[in-house]
C-alpha positions in Angstrom: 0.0 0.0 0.0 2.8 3.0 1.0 4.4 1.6 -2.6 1.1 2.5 -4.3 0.4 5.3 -2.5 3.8 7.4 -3.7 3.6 6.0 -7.2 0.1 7.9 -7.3 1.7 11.0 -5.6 4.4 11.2 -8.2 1.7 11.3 -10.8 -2.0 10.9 -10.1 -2.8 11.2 -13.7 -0.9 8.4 -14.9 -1.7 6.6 -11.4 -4.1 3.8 -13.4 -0.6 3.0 -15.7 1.3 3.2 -12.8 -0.6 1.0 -10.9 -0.3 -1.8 -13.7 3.0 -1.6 -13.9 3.8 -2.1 -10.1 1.5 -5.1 -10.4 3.0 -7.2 -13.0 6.6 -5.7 -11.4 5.4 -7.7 -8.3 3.9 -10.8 -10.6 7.9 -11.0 -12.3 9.2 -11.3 -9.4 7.2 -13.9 -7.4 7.4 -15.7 -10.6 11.3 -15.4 -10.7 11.5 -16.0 -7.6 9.8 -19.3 -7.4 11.6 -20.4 -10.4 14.7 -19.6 -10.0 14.8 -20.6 -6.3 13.6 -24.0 -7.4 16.6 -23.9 -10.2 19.1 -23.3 -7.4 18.0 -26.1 -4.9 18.5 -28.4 -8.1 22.0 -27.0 -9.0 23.2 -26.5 -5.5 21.7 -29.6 -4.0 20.4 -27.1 -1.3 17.4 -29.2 1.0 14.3 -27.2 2.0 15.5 -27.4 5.3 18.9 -25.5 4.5 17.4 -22.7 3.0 17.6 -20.3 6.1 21.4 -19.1 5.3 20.9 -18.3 1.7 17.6 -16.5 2.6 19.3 -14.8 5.3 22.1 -13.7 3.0 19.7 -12.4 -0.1 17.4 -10.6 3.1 20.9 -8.7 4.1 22.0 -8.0 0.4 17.9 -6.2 -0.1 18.6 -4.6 2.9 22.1 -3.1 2.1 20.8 -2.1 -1.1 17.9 -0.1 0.0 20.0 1.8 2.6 22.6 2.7 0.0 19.4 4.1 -3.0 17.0 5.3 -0.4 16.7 9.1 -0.7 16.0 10.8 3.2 13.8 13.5 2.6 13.6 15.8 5.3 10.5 17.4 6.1 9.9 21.4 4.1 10.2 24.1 6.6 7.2 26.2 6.1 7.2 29.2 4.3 5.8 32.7 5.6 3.4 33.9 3.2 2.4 37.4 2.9 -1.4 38.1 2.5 -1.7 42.0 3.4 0.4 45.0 3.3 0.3 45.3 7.1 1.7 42.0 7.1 4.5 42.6 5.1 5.6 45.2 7.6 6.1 43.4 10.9 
């Protein structure tokens, strides 16, 4: 939901197109994901029950990742505005 909710803030008139996209982005990947994990326990000879170090290792990679690209916006400080003359001279 917070993905879907800045795509449509970066553009709420493409939002529907948007939307889509982030879909089937998530659809690839489950799809890879399953695949390619069921590729690897046949290469590697890896058992279900082994699977916790490898996960742990592709967890720690995602997370390294998205602390090196994540952008830290800090909050706008507001800006005065000036309505009235009588404003503009205090």
């Amino acid at each position: 939901m917070p993905q879907q909710h800045r795509l449509i803030a970066l553009n709420p008139a493409a939002a529907p197109v948007l939307l889509g996209l982030n879909s089937s982005a998530i659809y690839v990947g489950i799809a890879l994901g399953g695949g390619l994990g069921g590729l690897a326990q046949k290469w590697f000879a890896i058992v279900p029950a082994a699977l916790g170090l490898p996960a742990a290792g592709v967890t720690t990679l995602a997370l390294l990742c998205h602390l090196t690209t994540a952008r830290h916006h800090a909050p706008a400080a507001p800006q005065p505005t000036l309505s009235t003359p009588e404003q503009a001279e205090v």
